[in-house]
C-alpha positions as CSV (number, residue, x, y, z in Angstrom):
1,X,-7.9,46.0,-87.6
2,X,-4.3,46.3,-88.6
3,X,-4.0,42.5,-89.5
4,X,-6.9,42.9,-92.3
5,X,-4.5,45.7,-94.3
6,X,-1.3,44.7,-93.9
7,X,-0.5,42.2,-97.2
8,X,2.3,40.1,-97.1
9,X,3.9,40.6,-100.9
10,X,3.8,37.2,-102.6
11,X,7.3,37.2,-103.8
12,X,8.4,37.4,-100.1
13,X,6.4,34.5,-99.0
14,X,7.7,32.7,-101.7
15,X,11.2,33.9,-101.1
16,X,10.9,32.8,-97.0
17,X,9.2,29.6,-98.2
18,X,12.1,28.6,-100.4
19,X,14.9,29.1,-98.2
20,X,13.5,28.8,-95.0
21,X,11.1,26.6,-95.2
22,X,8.9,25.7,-91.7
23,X,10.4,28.7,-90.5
24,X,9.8,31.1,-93.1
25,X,6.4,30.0,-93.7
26,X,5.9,30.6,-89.6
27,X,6.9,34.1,-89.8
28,X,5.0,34.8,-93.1
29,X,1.8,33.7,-91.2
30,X,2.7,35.7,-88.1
31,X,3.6,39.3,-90.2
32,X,0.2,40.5,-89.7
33,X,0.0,39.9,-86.1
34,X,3.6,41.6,-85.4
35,X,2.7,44.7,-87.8
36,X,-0.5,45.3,-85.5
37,X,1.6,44.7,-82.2
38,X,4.3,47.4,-82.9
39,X,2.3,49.7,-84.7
40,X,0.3,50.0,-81.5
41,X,3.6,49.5,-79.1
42,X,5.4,52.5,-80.7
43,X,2.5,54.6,-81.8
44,X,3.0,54.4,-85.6
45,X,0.5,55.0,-88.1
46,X,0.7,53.5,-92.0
47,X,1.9,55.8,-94.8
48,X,1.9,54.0,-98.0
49,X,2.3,50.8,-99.5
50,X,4.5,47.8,-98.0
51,X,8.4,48.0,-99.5
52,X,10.0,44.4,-99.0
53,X,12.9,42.2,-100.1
54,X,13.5,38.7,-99.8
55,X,14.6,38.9,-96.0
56,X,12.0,41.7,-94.6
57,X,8.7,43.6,-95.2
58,X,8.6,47.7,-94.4
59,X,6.3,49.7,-93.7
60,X,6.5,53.4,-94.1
61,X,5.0,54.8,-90.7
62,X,4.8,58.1,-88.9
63,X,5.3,58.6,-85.3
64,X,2.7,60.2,-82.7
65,X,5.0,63.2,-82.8
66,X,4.9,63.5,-87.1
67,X,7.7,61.9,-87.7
68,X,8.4,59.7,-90.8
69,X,10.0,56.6,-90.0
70,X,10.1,52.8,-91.4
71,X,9.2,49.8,-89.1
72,X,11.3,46.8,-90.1
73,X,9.5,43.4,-89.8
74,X,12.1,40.1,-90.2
75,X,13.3,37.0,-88.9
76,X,15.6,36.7,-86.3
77,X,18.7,35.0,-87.6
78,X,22.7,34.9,-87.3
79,X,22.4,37.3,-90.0
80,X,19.9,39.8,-88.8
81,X,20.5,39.8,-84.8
82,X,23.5,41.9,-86.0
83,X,22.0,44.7,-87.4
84,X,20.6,46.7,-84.4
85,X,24.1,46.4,-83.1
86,X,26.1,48.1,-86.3
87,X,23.0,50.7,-86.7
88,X,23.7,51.7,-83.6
89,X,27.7,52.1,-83.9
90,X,27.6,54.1,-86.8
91,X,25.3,55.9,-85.0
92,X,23.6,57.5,-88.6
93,X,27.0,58.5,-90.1
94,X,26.8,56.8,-93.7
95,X,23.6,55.0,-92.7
96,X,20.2,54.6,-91.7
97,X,19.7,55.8,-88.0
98,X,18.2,53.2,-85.5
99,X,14.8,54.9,-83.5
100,X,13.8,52.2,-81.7
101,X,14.5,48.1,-81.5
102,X,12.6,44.9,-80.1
103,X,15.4,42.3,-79.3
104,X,13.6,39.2,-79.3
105,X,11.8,39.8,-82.5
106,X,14.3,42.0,-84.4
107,X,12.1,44.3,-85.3
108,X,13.5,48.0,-85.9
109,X,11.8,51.1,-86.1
110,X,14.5,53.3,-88.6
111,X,14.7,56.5,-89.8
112,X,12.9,57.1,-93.3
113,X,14.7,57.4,-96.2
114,X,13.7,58.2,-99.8
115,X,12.8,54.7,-101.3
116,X,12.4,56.5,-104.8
117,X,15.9,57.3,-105.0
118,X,18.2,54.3,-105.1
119,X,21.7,54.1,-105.9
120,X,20.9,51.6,-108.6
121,X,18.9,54.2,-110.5
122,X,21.9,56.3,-110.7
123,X,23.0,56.7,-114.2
124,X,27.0,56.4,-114.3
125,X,28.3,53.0,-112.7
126,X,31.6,54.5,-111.9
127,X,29.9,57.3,-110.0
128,X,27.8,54.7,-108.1
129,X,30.6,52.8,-107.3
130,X,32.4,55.7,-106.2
131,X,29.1,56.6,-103.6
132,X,29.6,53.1,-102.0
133,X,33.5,53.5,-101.4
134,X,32.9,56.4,-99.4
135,X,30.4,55.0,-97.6
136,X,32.3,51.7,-97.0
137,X,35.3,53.8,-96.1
138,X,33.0,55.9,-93.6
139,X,31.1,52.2,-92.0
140,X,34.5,50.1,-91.5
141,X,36.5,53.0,-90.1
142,X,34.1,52.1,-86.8
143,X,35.4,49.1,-84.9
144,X,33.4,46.3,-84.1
145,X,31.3,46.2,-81.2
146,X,31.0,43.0,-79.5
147,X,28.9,40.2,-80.2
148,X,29.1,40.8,-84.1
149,X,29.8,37.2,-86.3
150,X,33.4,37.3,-86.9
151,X,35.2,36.9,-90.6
152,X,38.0,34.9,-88.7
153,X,34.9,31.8,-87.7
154,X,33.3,32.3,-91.5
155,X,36.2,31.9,-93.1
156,X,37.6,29.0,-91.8
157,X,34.6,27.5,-92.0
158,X,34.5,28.2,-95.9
159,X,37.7,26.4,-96.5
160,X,36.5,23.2,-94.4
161,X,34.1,23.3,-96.6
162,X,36.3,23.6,-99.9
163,X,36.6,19.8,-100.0
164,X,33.0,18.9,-99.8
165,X,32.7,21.5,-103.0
166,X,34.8,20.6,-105.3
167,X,33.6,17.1,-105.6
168,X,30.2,18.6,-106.5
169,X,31.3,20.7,-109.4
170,X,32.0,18.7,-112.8
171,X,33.6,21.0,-114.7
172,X,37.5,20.7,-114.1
173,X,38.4,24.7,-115.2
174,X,35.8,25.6,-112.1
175,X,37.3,22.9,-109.6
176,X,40.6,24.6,-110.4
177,X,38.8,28.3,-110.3
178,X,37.3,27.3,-106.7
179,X,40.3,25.5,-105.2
180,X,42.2,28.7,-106.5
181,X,40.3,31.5,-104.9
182,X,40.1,29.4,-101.6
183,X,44.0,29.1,-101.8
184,X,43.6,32.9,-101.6
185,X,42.0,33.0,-98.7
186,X,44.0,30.9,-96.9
187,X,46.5,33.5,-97.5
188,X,45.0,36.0,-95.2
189,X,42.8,34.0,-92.8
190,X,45.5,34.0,-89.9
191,X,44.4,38.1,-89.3
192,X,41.1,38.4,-90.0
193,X,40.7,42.1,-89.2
194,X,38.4,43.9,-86.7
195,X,36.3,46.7,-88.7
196,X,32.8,46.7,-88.7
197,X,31.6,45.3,-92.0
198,X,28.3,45.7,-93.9
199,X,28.4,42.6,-95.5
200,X,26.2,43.1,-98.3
201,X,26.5,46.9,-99.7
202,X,25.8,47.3,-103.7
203,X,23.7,49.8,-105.1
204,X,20.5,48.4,-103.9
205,X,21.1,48.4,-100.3
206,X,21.5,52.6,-100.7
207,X,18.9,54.8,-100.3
208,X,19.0,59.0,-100.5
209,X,18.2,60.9,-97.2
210,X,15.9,64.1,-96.5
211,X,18.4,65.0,-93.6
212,X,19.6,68.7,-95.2
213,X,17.1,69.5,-98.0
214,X,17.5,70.5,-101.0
215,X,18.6,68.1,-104.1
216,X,20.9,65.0,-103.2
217,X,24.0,65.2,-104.8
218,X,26.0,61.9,-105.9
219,X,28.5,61.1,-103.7
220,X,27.2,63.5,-101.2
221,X,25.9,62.8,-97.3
222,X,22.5,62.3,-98.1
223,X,23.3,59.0,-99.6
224,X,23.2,55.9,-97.2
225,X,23.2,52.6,-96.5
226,X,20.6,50.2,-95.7
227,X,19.9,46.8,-94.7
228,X,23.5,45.8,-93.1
229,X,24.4,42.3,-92.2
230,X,27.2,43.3,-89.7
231,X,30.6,41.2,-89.6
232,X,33.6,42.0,-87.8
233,X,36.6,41.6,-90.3
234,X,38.4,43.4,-92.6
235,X,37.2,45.8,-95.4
236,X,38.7,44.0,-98.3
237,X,36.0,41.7,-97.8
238,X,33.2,43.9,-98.0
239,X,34.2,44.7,-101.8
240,X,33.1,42.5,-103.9
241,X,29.1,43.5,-104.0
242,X,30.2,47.1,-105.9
243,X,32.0,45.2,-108.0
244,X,29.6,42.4,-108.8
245,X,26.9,45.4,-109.3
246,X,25.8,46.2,-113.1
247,X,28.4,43.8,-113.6
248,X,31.2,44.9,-116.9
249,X,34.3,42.8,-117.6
250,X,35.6,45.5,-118.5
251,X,35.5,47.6,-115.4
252,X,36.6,44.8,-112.6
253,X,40.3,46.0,-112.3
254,X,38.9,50.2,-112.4
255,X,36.6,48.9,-109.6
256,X,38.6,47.3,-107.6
257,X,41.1,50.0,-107.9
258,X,38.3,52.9,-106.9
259,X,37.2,50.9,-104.1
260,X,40.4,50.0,-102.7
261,X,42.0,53.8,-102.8
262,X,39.2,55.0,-101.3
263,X,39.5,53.1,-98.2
264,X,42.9,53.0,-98.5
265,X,43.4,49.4,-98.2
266,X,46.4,47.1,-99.5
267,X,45.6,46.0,-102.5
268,X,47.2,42.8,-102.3
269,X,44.8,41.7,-98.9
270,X,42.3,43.4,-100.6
271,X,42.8,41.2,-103.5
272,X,42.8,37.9,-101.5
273,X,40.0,39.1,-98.8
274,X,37.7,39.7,-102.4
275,X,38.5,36.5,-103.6
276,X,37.3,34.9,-100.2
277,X,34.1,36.8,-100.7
278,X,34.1,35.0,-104.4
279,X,34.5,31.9,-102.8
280,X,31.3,32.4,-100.1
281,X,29.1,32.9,-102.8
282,X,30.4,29.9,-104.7
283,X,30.0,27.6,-101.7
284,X,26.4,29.1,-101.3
285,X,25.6,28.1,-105.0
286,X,26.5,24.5,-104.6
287,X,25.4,24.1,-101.4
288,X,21.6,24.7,-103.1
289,X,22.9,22.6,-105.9
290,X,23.7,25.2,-108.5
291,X,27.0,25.6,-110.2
292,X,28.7,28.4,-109.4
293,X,27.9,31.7,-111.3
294,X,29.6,32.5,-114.3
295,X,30.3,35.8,-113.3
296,X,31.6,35.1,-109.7
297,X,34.6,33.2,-111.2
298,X,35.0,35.9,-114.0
299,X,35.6,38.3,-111.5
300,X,37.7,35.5,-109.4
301,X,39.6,35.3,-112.8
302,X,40.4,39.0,-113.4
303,X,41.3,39.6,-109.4
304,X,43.5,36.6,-109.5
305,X,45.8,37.8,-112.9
């Protein structure tokens, strides 16, 4: 039986456990079950050992036909009812190519990629961060399809939130950071932008492709993105994970100035977009009653000048 060799990985039970609580804990329990279902739906057959991350566990599979491919097992959420939708507009240029998807489940059969080779591995940091600006150029060139989250609801909803915030952080130099970066992004709010984002592409979340043969080359085709969490909005706010990546001081302004040029964005909504995205993961720190990260409001700091 399938159920008795599929192993759910102990960090992402933990992970599910922790942040989604009855939930998570429902859909650990029922990974074995849904492994066995799709591997007989679709005709797949195990390859290797589980991959996972906090969200998902995959399973490298091959199809009745020989085929290598990667069934996607996850949780249905605002964030991940989204992805079947952008997979399927970029339609494999820049990313993973969607084979086959369950809707109520959210399950994805995807194309296989070479989990070995990840962007993070690559040994230059500018170079990396040059890889994910062509790639974010390529992915928000394509309009949004409908039915996508929109920046426009998220970020209003951030600043109501602003308030709340600041009364939970103590220290007066980050209540000025946070009320700072959230004037920001009341700057741009009003036009919220209509390209189809990632959401959440850093080194990590790119994988190199078998698609020509032959050795992948940095900054060529072969490298692409995984694991989207699909917005519509503008690009400027799909930045900040590059730049928050291997994270230097010393290389904030370079990055910002690679990534920008590369799509060919306005720096200045660029700037205030980025410092929205600063603010998101500030609001997500106190809201699970952290402070936020030190190097979020660096990077707030160096944007803002």
């Amino acid at each position: 039986m399938v159920g008795k060799v599929i192993q759910v990985p102990g960090e992402l039970a933990a992970s599910q456990r922790k942040f989604n609580g009855d939930a998570g804990r429902a859909f650990v329990a029922g990974l074995p079950r849904r492994a066995e279902e799709f591997l007989r739906r679709w005709e797949l057959r195990v390859e290797g050992p589980a991959m996972y991350g906090m969200c998902a566990l995959v399973l490298p599979v091959v199809r009745a036909d020989g085929t290598p491919a990667a069934l996607k097992l996850q949780r249905l959420d605002a964030e991940s009812e989204g992805e079947p939708l952008a997979l399927r507009a970029w339609g494999g240029d820049g990313a993973v190519r969607l084979l086959e998807h369950d809707e109520p489940s959210c399950t994805l059969l995807l194309e296989r990629l070479d989990e070995t080779r990840v962007l993070t591995d690559l040994p230059d940091p500018r170079e990396a961060v040059r890889v994910v600006g062509g790639l974010l150029a390529r992915l928000t060139a394509v309009p949004a399809p409908p039915g996508l989250r929109r920046l426009g609801d998220i970020a209003r909803g951030m600043l109501e939130r602003v308030p709340w915030a600041l009364e939970r952080v103590p220290v007066p130099a980050d209540r000025r950071l946070l009320a700072d970066r959230a004037a920001a992004g009341r700057e741009v709010t009003d036009e919220p932008g209509d390209r189809l984002l990632h959401w959440d592409l850093h080194f990590g979340t790119v994988l190199a492709a078998h698609r020509t043969g032959g050795r992948v080359e940095a900054g060529g085709d072969e490298w692409l993105a995984i694991g989207p969490k699909p917005l519509a909005g503008d690009p400027g706010f799909d930045l900040l994970p590059a730049i928050d990546n291997r994270y230097d001081p010393a290389e904030t302004g370079r990055c910002f100035d690679t990534l920008t040029d590369l799509l060919g964005l306005d720096r200045a909504r660029a700037r205030a977009w980025t410092l929205g995205r600063v603010l998101q993961n500030c609001l997500w720190e106190i809201r699970h009653g952290r402070a936020p990260g030190t190097t979020q409001l660096e990077i707030g700091h160096a944007l803002r000048g």
